[in-house]
N, C-alpha and C positions, 0 to 999 in steps of 0.2 A: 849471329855470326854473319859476316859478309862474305858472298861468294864471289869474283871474280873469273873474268875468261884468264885475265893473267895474272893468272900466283903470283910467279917469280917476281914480275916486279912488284907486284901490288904487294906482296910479305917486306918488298926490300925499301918500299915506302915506307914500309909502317914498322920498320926496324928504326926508322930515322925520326916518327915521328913519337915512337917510345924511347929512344935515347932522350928528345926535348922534354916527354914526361917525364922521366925521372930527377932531370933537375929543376922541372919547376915549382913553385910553389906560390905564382901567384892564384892570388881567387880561391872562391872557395868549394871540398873538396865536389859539390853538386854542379858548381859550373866547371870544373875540370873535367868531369867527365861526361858532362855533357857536349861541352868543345870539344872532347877526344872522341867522341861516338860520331859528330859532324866529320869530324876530317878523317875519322877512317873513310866516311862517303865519298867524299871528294878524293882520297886516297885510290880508291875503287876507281872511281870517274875518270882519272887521270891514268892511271894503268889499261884501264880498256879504250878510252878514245884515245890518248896518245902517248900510249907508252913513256911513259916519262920518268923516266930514272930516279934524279933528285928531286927533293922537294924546295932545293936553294935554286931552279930551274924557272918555276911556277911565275905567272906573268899574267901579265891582264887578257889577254884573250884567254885564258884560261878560268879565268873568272865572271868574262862574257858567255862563254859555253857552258857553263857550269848553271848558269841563271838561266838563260832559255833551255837548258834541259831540264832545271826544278820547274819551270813557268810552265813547260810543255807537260809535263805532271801532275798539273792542279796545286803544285804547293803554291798557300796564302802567302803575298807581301813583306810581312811578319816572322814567317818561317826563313822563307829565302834571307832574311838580313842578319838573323840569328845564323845561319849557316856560312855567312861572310864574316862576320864578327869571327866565330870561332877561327875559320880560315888565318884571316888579319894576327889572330891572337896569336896561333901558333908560328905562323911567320913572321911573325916580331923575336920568336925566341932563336930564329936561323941566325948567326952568325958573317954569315957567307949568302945573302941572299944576292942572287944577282940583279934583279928586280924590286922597285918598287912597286907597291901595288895599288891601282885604283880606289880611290873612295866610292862610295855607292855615291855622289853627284855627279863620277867621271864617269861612270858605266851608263847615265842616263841616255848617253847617244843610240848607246848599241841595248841595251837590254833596262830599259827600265824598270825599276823596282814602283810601283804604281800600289798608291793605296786603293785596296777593295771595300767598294762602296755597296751601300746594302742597295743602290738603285740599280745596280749592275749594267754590263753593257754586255752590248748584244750577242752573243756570240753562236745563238742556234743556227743548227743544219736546216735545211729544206729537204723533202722525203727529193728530191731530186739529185743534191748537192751528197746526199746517205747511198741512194743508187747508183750514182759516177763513181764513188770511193770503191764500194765492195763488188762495183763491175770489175774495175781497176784490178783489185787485190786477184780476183780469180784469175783474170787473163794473165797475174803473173804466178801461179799457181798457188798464192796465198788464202788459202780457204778458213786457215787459223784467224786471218786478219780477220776478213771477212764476218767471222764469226763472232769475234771481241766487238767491232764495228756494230758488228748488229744485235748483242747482249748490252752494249750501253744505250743504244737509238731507242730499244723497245723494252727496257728493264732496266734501265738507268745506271749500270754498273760502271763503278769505277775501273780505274784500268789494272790495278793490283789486285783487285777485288776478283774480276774474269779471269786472273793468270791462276789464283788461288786455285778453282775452283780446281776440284777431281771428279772420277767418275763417282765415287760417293754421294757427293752432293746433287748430281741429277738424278740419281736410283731415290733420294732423298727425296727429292723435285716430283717423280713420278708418282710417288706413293702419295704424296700431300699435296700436291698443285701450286707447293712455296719455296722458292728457292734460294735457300741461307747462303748466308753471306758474309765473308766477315771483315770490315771494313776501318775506316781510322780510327787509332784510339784503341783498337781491338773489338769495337763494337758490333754485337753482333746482334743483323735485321734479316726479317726474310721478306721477301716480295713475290709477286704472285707472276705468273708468265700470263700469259694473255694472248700475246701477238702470234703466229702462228709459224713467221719467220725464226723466231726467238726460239720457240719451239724445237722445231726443223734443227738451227744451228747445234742448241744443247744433246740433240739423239746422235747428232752427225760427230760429235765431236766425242763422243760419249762410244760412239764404234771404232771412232777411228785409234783408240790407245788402249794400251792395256789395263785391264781393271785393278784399281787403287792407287791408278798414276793421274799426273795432273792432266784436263784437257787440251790447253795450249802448250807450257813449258814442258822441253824435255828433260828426261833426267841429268842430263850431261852437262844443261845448261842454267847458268843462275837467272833469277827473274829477271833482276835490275836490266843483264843485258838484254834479254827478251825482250823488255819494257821498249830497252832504248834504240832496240833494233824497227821494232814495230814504229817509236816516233819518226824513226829515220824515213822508213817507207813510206809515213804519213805525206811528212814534208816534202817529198819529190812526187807525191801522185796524190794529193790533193786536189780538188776542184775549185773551180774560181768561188771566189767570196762572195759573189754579189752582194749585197747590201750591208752583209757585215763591215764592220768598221775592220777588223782585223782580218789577217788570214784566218781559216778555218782550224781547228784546237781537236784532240780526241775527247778534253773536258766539256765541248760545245757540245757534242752529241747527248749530255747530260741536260744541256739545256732545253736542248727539242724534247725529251723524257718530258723534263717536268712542267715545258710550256701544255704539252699535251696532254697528262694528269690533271693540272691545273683549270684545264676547260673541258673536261669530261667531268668534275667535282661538280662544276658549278651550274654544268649542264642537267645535272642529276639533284640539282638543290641544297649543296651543299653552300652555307653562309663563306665570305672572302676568306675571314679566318681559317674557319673549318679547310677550306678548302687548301691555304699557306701551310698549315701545320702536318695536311694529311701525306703533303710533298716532300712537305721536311722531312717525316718520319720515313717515306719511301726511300729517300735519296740519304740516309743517314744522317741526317740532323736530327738536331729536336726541338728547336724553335720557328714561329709561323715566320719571321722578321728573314731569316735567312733564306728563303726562298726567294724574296725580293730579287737576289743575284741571279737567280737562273731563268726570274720572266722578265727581260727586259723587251725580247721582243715580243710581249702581249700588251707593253704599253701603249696607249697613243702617243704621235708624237710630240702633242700638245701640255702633255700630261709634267 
């Protein structure tokens, strides 16, 4: 079930976007409802960023924003186009649309849809560019961020992954020295803490709520907006990029995880593969090839 900061409209969306279900019938009934589970999202989306009443409203900046918030999320290339398709599909069945709506070659200005190459590009933090951020967050009494910030830099967690977590899972953590996790797909890994920061964050977070409540999300609030409140913060107190190609990502602090993984394997005599696949498994893959993404900056640039 999708949670919302606003019911009322987000219910009064999805009033309109079940009247279009009940008369359609194209496709079949695994792609209908899988297009109907997308745009409840987008339904969600549209009611918390901009309260938007109709769905005969919906417009191309709205399917700009919609992209760099899934891009600002870690969703693959792949995913974000299946979630426009369905969008497309279901606003073809409007009537009354006031809007036409971009192709994914008109959105390439503003949000590119970019194939993911297994060379990957560059997108890791520097422990410097990690410092600037969760300085940031504290001075604005964000100790939650902070904390998320520093659960992915030094234990490579995703960012649904650290909203999950409760205090369960660190009384879990304490007793094992492995901190379960449960991640895309539903797959569930556990990884080891190490870092002493990481540490620190999970006790700190672990006192600060009540026991068998989540550590960052409160009860009042659904994750999504958490999620999207935290990228909000990201994006206006960010640190410069230096050498990145792009602005800095909360997915990039995954990158520095497993550049750093990656050369403590190999340091310890683990073979390249040994060392690609042990990443994978950290960072919820399971093949050695998919790490490729996350070391781009351990490439030469010759390479």
């Amino acid at each position: 079930m999708i949670h919302t900061q606003n019911e009322g409209i987000y219910h009064a969306l999805l009033a309109q976007l079940d009247k279009l279900e009940r008369h359609n019938r194209q496709g079949s009934y695994k792609t209908r409802q899988r297009y109907y589970e997308a745009m409840q999202r987008f339904c969600r989306f549209l009611a918390d960023v901009y309260h938007l009443q109709k769905l005969a409203n919906i417009s191309g900046k709205h399917l700009v924003a919609y992209v760099r918030h899934l891009q600002e999320n870690g969703k693959a290339a792949s995913t974000i186009k299946t979630e426009l398709a369905a969008i497309r599909f279901w606003h073809d069945k409007l009537g009354e649309a006031k809007y036409k709506l971009p192709s994914n070659g008109d959105l390439s200005d503003q949000a590119p849809l970019e194939r993911r190459k297994l060379q990957g590009t560059d997108r890791h933090w520097t422990p410097e560019q990690f410092t600037a951020f969760t300085s940031a967050c504290r001075e604005e009494g964000r100790e939650d961020y902070a904390a998320i910030a520093t659960l992915t830099f030094y234990v490579g967690l995703r960012i649904h992954e650290a909203c999950r977590l409760d205090t369960a899972a660190v009384e879990a953590w304490e007793r094992s020295g492995l901190l379960t996790v449960k991640g895309k797909g539903g797959r569930v890994r556990s990884v080891p803490v190490t870092a002493a920061a990481a540490k620190q964050a999970l006790r700190e977070r672990k006192a600060a709520v009540r026991r068998g409540h989540k550590l960052f999300v409160p009860d009042d609030v659904a994750t999504d907006a958490y999620i999207y409140d935290f990228q909000a913060f990201l994006r206006a107190h960010r640190p410069d990029q230096g050498t990145n190609p792009r602005p800095l990502t909360h997915h990039g602090m995954r990158h520095s995880y497993a550049a750093r993984q990656y050369r403590e394997a190999l340091d310890g005599g683990a073979t390249e593969y040994r060392a690609k696949l042990d990443v994978s498994h950290l960072l919820g893959h399971g093949r050695a090839d998919v790490t490729d993404v996350y070391l781009a900056s351990e490439k030469p640039e010759n390479q």
